[in-house]
GUKEFI-451924 format. One record per residue: x, y, z of N, C-alpha, C, O in turn; residue in one letter. Coordinates in steps of 0.2 Angstrom, whole numbers, padded with zeros to 4 digits, always signed. Layout:
N
XYZXYZXYZXYZA
...
***
This chain:
300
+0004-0006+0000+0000+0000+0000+0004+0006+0000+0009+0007+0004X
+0003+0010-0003+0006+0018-0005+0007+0021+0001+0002+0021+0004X
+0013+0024+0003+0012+0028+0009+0006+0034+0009+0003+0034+0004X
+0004+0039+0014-0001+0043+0014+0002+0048+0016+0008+0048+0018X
-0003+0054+0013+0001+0061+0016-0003+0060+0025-0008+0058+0028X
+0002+0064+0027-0003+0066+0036-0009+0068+0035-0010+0072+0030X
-0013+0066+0038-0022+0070+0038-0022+0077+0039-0025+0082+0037X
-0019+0076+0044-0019+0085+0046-0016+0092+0041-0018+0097+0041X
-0010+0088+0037-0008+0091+0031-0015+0093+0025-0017+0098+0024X
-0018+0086+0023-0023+0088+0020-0029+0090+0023-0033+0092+0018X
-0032+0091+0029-0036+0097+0033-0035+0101+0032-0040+0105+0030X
-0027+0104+0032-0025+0111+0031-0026+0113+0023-0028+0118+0021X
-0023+0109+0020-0027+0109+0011-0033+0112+0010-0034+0117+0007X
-0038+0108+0012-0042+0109+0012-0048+0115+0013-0053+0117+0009X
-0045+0117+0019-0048+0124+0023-0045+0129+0019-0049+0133+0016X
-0040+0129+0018-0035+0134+0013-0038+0137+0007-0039+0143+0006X
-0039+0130+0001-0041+0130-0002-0049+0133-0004-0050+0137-0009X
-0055+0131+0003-0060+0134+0003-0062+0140+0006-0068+0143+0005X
-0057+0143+0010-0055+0149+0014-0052+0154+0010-0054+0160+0011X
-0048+0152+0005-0043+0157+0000-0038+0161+0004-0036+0167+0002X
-0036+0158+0010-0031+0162+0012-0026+0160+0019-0029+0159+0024X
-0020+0159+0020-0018+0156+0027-0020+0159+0034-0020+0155+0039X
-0021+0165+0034-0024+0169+0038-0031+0163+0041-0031+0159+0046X
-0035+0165+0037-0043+0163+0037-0043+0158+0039-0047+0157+0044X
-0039+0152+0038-0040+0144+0036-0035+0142+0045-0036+0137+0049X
-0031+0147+0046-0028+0146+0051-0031+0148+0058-0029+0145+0064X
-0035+0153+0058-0043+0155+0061-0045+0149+0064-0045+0148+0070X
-0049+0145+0059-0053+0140+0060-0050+0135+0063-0051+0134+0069X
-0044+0133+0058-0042+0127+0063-0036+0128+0068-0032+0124+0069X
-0036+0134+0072-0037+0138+0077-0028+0134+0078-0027+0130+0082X
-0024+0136+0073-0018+0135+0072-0013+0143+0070-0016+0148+0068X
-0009+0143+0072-0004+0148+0068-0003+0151+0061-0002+0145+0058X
-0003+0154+0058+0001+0153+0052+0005+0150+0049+0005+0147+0044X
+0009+0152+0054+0017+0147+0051+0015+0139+0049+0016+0135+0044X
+0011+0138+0058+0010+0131+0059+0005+0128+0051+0007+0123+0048X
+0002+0131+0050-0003+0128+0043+0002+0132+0038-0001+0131+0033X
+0007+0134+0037+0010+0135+0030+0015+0129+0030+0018+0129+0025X
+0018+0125+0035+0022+0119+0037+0016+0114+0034+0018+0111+0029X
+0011+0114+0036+0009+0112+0035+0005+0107+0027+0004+0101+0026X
+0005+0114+0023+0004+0114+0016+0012+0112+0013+0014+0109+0008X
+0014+0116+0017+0022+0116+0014+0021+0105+0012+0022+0101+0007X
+0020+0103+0019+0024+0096+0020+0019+0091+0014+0020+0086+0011X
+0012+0095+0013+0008+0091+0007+0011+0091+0002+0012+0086-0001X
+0013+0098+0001+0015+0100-0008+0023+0096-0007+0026+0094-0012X
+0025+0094-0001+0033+0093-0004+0032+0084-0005+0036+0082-0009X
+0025+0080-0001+0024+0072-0001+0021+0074-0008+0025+0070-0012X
+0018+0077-0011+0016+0078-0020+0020+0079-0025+0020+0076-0030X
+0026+0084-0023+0030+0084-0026+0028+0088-0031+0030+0087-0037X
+0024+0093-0029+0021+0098-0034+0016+0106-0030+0012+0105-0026X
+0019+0112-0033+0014+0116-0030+0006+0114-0030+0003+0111-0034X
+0003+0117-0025-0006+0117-0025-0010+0124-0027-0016+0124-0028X
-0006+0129-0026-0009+0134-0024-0004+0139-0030+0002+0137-0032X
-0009+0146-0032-0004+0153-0034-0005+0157-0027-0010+0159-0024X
+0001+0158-0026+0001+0160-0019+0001+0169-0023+0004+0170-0028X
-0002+0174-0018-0002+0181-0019-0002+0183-0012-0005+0179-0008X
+0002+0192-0010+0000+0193-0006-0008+0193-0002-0013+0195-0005X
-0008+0191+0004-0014+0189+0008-0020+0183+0003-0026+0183+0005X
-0017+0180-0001-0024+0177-0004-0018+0170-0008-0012+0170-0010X
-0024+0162-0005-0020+0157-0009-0026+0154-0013-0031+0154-0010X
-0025+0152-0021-0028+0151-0022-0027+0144-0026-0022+0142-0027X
-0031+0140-0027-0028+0132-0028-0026+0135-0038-0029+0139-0041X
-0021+0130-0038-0018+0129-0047-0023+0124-0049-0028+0121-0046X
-0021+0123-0055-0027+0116-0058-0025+0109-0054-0029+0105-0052X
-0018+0109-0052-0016+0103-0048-0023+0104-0042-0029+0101-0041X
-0019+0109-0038-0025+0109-0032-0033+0111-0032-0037+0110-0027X
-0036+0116-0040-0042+0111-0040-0043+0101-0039-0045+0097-0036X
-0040+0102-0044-0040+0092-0044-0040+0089-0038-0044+0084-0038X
-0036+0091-0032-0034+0087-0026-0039+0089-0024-0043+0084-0024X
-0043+0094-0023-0050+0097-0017-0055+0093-0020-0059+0091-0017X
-0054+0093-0028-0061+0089-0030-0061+0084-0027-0065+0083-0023X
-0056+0079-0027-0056+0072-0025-0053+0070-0018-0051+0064-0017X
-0052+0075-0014-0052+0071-0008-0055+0076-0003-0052+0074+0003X
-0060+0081-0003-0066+0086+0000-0072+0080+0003-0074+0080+0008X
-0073+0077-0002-0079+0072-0001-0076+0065+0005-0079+0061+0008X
-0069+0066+0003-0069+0056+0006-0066+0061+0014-0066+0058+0019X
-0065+0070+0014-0063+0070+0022-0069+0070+0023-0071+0064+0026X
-0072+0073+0023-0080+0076+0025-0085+0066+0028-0089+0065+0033X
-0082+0062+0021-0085+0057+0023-0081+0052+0031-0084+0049+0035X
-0075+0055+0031-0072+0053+0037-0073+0054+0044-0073+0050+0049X
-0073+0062+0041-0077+0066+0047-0083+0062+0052-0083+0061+0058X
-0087+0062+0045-0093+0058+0048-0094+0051+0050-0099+0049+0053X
-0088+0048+0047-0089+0043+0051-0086+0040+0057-0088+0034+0059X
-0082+0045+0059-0079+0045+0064-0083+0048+0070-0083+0046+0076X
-0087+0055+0066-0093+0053+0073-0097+0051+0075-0100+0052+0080X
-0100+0045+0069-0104+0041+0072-0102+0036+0075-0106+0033+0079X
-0094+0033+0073-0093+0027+0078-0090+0032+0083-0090+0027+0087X
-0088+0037+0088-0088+0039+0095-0095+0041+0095-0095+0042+0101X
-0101+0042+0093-0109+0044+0095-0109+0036+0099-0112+0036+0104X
-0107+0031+0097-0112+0024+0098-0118+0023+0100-0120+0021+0105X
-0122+0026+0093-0129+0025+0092-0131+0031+0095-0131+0036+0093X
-0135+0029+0103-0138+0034+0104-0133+0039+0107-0134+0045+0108X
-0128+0036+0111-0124+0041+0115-0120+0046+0109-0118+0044+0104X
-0120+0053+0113-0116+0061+0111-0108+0059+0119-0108+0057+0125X
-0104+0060+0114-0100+0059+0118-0093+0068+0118-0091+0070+0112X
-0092+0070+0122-0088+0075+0121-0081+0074+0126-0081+0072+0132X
-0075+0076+0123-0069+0075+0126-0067+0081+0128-0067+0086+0124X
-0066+0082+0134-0064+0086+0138-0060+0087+0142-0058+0084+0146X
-0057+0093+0140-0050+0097+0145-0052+0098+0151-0058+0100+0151X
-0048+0098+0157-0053+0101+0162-0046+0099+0168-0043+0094+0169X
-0045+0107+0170-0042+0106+0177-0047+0103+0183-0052+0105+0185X
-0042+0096+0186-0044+0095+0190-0049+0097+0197-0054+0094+0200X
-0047+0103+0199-0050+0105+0205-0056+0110+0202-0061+0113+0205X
-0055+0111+0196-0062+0115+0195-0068+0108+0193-0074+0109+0191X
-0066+0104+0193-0068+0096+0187-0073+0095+0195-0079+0095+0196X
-0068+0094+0201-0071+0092+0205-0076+0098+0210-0081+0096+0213X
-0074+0104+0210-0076+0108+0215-0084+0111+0210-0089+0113+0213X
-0083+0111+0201-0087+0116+0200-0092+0113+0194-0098+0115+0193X
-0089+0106+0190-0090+0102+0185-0095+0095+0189-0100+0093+0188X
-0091+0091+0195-0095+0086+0194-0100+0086+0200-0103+0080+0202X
-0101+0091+0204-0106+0094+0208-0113+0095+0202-0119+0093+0204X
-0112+0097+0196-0118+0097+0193-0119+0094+0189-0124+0094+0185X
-0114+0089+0188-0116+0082+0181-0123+0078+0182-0127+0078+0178X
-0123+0077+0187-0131+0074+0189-0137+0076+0186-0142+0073+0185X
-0137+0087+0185-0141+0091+0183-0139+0088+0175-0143+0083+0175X
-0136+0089+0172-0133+0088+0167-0135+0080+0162-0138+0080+0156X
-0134+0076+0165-0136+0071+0164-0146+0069+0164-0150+0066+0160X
-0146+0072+0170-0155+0072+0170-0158+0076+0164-0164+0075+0163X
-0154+0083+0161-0155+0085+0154-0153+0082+0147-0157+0083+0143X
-0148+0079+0147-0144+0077+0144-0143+0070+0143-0138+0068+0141X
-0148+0065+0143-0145+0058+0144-0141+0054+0141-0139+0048+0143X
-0141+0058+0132-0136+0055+0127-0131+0059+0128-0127+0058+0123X
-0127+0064+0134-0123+0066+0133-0118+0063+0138-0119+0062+0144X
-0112+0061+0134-0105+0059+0140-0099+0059+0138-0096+0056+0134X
-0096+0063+0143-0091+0064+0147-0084+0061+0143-0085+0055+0144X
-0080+0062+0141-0071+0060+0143-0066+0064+0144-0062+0068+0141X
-0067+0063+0152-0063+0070+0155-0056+0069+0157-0054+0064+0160X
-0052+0075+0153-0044+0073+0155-0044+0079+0157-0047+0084+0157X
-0038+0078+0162-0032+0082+0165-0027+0083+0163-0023+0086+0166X
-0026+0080+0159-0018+0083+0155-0016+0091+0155-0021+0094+0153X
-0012+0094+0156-0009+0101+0157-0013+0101+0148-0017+0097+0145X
-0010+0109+0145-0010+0109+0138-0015+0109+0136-0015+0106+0131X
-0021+0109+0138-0026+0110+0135-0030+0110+0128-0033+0107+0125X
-0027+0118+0130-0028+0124+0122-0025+0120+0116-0027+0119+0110X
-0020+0119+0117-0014+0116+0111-0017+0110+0109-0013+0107+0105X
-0022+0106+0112-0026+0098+0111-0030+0101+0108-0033+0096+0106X
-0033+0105+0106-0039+0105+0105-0040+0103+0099-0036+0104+0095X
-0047+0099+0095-0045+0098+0089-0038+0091+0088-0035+0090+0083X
-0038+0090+0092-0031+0085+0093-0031+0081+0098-0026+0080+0101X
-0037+0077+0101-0038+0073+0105-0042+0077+0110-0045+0073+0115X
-0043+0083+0110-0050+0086+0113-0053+0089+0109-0052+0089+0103X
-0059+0091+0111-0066+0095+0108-0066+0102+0111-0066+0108+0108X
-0067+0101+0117-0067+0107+0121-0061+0107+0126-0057+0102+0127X
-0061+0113+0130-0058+0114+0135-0060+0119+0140-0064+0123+0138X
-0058+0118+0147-0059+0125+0154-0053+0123+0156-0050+0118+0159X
-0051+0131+0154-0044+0133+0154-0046+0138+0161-0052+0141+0163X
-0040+0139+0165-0038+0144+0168-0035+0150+0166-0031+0151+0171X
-0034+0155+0163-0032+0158+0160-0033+0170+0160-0037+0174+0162X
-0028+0170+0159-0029+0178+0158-0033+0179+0153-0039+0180+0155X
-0032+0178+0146-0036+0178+0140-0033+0171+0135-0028+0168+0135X
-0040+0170+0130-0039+0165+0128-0035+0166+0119-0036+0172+0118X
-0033+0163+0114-0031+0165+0109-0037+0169+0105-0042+0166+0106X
-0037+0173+0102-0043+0175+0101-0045+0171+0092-0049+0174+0088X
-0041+0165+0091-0042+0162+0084-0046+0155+0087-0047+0150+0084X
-0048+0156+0093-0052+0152+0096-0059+0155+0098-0060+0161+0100X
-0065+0149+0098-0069+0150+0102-0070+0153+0110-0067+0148+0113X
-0071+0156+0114-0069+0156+0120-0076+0161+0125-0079+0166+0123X
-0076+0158+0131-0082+0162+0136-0078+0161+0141-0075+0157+0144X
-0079+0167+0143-0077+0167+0149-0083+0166+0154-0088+0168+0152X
-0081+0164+0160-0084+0159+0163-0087+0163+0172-0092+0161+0176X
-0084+0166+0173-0082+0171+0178-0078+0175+0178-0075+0177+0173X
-0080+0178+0186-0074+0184+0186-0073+0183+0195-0078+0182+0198X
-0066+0184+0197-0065+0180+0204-0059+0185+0207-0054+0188+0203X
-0059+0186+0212-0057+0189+0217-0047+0184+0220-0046+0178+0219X
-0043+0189+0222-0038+0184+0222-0039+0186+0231-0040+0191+0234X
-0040+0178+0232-0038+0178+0240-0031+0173+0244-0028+0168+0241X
-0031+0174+0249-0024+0172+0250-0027+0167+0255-0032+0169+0258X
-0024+0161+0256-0027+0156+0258-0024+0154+0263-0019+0150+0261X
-0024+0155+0270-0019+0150+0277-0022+0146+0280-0028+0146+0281X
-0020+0141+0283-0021+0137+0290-0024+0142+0292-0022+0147+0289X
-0030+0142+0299-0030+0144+0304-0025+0147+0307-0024+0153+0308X
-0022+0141+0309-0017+0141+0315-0011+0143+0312-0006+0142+0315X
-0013+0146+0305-0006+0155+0305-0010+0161+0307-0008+0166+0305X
-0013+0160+0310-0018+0169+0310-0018+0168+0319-0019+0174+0321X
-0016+0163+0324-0013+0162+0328-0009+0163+0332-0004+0163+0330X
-0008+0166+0341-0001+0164+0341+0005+0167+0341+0005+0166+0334X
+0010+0169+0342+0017+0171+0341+0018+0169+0335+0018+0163+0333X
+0020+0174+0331+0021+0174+0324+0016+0173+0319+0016+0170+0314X
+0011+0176+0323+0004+0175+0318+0004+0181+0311+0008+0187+0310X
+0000+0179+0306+0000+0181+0300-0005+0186+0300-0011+0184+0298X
-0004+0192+0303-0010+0199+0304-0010+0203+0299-0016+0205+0298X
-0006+0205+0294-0006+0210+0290+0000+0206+0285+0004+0202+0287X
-0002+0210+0277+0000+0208+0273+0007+0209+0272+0010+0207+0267X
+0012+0212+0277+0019+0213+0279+0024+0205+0281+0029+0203+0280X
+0017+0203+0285+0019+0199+0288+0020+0191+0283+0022+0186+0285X
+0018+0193+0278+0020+0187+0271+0028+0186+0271+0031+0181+0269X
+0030+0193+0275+0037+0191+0272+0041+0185+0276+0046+0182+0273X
+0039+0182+0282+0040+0178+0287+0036+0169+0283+0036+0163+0286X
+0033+0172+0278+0028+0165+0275+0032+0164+0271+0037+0167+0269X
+0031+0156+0269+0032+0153+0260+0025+0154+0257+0020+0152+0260X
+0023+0156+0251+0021+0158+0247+0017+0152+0241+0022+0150+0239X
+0013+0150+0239+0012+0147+0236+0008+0147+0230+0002+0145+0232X
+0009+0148+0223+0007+0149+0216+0005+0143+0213+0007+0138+0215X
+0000+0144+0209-0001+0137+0204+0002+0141+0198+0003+0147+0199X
+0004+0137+0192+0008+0138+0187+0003+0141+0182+0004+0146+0178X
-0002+0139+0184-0006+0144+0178-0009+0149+0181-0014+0150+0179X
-0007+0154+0187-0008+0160+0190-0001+0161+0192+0000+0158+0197X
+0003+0164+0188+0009+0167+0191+0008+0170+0193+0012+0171+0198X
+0004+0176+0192+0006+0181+0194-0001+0186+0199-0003+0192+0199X
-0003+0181+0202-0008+0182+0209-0005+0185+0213-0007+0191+0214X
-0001+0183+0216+0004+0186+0223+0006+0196+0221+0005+0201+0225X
+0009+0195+0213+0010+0200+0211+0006+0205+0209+0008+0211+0211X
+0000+0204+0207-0006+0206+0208-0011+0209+0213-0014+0214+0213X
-0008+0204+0218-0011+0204+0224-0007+0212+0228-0010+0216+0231X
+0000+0212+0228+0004+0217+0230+0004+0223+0226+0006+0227+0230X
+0003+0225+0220+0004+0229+0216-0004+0232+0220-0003+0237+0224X
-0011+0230+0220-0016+0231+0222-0014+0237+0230-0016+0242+0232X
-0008+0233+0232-0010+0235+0240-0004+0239+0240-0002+0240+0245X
-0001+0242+0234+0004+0245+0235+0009+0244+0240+0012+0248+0243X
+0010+0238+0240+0017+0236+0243+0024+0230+0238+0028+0226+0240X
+0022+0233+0231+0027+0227+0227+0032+0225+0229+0033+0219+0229X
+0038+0230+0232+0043+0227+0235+0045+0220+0241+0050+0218+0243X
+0038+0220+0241+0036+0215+0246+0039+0207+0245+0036+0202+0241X
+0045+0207+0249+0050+0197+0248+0045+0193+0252+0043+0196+0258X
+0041+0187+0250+0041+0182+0254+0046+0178+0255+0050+0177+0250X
+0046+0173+0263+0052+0170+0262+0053+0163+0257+0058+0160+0258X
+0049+0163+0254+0049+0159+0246+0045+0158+0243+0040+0163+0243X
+0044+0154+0238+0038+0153+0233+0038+0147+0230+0043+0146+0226X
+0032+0144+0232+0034+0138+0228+0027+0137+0223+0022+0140+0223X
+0030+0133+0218+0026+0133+0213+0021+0126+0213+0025+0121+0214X
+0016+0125+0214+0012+0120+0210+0008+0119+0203+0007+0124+0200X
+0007+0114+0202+0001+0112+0195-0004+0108+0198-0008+0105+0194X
-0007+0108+0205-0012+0106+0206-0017+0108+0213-0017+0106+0218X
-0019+0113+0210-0025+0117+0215-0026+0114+0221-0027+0117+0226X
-0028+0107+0221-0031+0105+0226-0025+0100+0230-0027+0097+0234X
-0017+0101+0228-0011+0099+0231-0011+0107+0237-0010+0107+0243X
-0012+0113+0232-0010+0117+0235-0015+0120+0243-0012+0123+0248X
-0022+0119+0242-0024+0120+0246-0022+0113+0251-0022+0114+0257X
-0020+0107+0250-0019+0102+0256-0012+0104+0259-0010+0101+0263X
-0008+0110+0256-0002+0113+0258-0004+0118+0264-0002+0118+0269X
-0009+0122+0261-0009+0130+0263-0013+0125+0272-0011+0127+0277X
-0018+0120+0271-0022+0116+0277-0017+0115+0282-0018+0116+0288X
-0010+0112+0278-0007+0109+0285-0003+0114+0288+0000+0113+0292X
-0004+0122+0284+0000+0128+0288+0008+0126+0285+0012+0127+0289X
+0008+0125+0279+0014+0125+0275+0014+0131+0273+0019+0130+0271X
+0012+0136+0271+0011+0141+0266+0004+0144+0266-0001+0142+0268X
+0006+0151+0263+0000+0155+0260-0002+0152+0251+0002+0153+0247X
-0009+0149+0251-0009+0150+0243-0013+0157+0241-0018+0160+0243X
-0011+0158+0238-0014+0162+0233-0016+0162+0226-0014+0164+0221X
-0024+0159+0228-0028+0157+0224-0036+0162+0220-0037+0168+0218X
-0039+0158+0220-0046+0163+0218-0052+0162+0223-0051+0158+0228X
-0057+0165+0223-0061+0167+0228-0064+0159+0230-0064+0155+0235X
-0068+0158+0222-0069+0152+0220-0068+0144+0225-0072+0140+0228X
-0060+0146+0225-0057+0140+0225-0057+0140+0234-0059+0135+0237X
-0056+0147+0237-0059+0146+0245-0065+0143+0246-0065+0138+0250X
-0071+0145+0243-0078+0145+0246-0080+0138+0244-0084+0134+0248X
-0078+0136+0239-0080+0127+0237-0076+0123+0240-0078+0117+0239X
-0070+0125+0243-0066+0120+0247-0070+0116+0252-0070+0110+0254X
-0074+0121+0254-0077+0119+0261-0073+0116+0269-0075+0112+0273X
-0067+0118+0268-0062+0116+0272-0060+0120+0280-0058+0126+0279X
-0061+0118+0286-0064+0120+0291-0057+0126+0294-0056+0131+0298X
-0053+0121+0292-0045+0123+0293-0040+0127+0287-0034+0128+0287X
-0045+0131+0284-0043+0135+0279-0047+0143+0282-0052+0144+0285X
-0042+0149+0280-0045+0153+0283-0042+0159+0275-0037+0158+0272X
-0047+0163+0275-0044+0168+0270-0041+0176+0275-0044+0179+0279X
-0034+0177+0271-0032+0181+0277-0033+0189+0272-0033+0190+0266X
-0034+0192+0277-0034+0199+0275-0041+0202+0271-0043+0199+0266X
-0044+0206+0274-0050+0208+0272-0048+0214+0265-0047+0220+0266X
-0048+0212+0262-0044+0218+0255-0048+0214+0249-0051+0208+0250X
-0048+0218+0243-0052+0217+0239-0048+0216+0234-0043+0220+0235X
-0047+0213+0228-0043+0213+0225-0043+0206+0218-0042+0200+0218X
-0047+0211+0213-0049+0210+0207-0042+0203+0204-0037+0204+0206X
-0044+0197+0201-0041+0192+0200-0037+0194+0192-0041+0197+0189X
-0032+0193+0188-0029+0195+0184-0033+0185+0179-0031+0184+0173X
-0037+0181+0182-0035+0175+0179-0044+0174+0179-0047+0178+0183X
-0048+0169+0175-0053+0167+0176-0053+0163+0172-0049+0162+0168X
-0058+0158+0173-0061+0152+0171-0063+0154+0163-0067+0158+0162X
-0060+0150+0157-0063+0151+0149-0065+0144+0149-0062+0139+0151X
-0072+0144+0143-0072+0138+0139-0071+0138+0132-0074+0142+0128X
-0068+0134+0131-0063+0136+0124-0063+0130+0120-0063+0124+0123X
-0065+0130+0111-0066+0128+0106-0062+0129+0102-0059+0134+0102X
-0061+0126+0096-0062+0128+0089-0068+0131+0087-0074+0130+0090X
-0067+0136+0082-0074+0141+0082-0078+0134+0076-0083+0136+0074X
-0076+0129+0074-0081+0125+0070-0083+0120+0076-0088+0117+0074X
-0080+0118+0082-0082+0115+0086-0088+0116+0088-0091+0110+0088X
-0091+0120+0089-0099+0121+0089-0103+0118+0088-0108+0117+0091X
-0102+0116+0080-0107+0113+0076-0107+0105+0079-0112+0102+0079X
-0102+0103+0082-0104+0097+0088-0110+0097+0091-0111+0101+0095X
-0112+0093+0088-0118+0092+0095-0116+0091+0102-0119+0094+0107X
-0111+0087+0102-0109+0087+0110-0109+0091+0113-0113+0092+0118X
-0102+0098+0109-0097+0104+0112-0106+0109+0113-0108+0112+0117X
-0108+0107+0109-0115+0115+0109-0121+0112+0114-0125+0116+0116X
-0121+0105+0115-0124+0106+0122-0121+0106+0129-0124+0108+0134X
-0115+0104+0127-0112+0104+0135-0110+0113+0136-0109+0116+0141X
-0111+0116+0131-0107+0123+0132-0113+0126+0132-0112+0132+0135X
-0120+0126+0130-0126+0128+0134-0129+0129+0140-0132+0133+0142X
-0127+0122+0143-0128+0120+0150-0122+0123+0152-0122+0129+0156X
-0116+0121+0151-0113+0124+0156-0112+0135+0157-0111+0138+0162X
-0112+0136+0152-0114+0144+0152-0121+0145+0155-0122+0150+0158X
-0127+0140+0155-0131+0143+0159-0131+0143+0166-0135+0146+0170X
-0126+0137+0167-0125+0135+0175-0122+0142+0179-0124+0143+0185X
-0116+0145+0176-0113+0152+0177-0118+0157+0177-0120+0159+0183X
-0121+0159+0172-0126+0162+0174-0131+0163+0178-0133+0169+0178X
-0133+0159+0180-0137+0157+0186-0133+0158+0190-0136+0163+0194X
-0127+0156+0193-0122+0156+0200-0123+0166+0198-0128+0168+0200X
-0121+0169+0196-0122+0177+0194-0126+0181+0196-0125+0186+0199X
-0134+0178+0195-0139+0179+0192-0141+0178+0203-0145+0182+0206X
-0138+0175+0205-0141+0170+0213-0137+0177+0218-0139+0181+0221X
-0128+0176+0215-0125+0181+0218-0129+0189+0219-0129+0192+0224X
-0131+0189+0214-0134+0200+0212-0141+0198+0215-0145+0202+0215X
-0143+0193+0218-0150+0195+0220-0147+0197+0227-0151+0199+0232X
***
C-alpha cells in the first residue's frame, strides 16, 4: 500500500483551499500561520508539486489543487462523519474534555447529575492533561482553561470573574508569629499554581506594597495539592475566591479583608467549528447557563 500524506496536512489543504487564504483557514483550525503554512508546505513537498498561486494575503488552488480538493473534499467530510458516528455509539453524544482538575471536582461534577437528567445521550471523557488549548482539535473537543485571555483564533467564554484571595491554616492567623497583615508574608512561603503566576504579584501591586520578599515561593500544577499545603499551615496559597468557598475546608481561613480583582478566570474554549458538535454546543449551553445562574443567585 502507498504511503499517505498526514491527515492533518490535508485538513489544512483543504480549509486553505476553501477559505482562499492562510490567515482565514488558520482562524478555524485555530492554528498559527506558520503552523498551517508547514503544513501545506509538507503536502505540496509528499506531492511533489505546488497546489496553490500564492499572492499577497490570498492562496488560491492551481489546476493541480483544484484536482486534489475535488477528490479528496468528499472522502474528508466522509471521514469526518464517520468517525462521529462510531464515537456517538448510536444513541450516546460523547464530548472530550480538557478540564483542570480542582475545578472538574469543585465546580464540573457537583452538577453532572443536573446535566445528565437534561442530557441523557450526553458523555463525558474528562482529562487532566496540562496543555489543554494546544489539544484541541487533537484529541479534545473542548476545554476549561484557567487563563488571563484565551487565543482570540479560538472560540472562547469566559466563565467568571473572581477575586484573588490568599489562603492560610487557621493556625497561622494564631499565636506568636501570627500572619496579621499583609507585611507579615514576608516571614511566609508563598504558594502559586503555574497557571496564575502572577496572583501574589497582583495581589501586591493592588495594595501598594510590590517590593514585598516572601520567604519563598513555591510553585504547583495542582490546585487541590496546594490548598492540602496552605491546610497543613505550609504556606500561603494564593488562589481565587472560588477555590476558597467550594473547598469547604474547616481549617482554611482567608487572610486579609482587601479586595482585589483576579488578573485570571475560568474560559471555555473551542475551535470556532467545534460548535457545530452536538456534543461541544450542548455541553457549552448548559454549562454557560450554569454560570449564569451562580451570577444571576449572587446579584439578587
Amino acid at each position: 500500500m502507498r504511503r499517505l500524506p498526514p491527515l492533518t496536512a490535508v485538513e489544512a489543504f483543504v480549509q486553505v483551499a476553501r477559505l482562499g487564504s492562510i490567515k482565514a483557514a488558520a482562524e478555524e483550525l485555530a492554528l498559527s500561520s506558520p503552523a498551517l503554512s508547514r503544513r501545506i508546505q509538507t503536502l505540496e513537498r509528499f506531492l511533489g508539486r505546488t497546489l496553490f498561486d500564492r499572492a499577497p494575503g490570498a492562496m488560491k488552488p492551481n489546476a493541480d489543487g483544484e484536482q486534489l480538493l475535488e477528490a479528496v473534499a468528499p472522502h474528508l467530510a466522509g471521514l469526518e462523519n464517520a468517525i462521529e458516528s462510531l464515537t456517538t455509539e448510536g444513541h450516546v453524544v460523547r464530548l472530550r474534555l480538557g478540564v483542570l482538575p480542582l475545578f472538574a471536582s469543585q465546580q464540573l461534577f457537583p452538577h453532572l447529575g443536573e446535566l445528565r437528567a437534561l442530557h441523557p445521550e450526553l458523555h463525558l471523557d474528562v482529562d487532566t492533561a496540562a496543555h489543554a488549548l494546544a489539544r484541541l482539535g487533537d484529541g479534545l473537543d473542548a476545554a476549561i482553561v484557567l487563563a488571563r485571555e484565551v487565543d482570540p483564533a479560538l472560540y472562547a467564554r469566559q466563565l467568571d470573574r473572581n477575586r484573588v484571595f490568599p489562603i492560610a491554616a487557621r493556625s497561622l492567623t494564631q499565636g506568636p508569629g501570627a500572619i496579621r497583615t499583609p507585611a507579615d508574608l514576608a516571614r511566609a512561603t508563598v504558594f502559586l499554581h503555574r497557571d496564575m503566576p502572577e496572583t501574589f504579584d497582583a495581589f501586591c501591586q493592588e495594595l501598594g506594597i510590590e517590593g514585598l520578599e516572601p520567604l519563598a515561593i513555591d510553585h504547583f500544577d495542582s490546585g487541590q495539592l496546594m490548598l492540602d499545603a496552605a491546610a497543613q499551615g505550609l504556606g500561603v496559597a494564593f488562589m481565587l475566591e472560588s477555590h476558597f468557598r467550594n473547598a469547604h475546608d474547616d481549617r482554611l481561613v482567608r487572610l486579609f479583608d482587601v479586595e482585589v480583582e483576579s488578573p485570571y478566570s475560568y474560559w471555555f474554549a473551542c475551535r470556532p467549528r467545534a460548535l457545530e458538535n452536538k456534543a461541544v454546543r450542548l455541553f457549552h449551553d448548559w454549562l454557560i447557563g450554569i454560570f449564569q445562574a451562580a451570577e444571576r443567585a449572587k446579584a439578587a
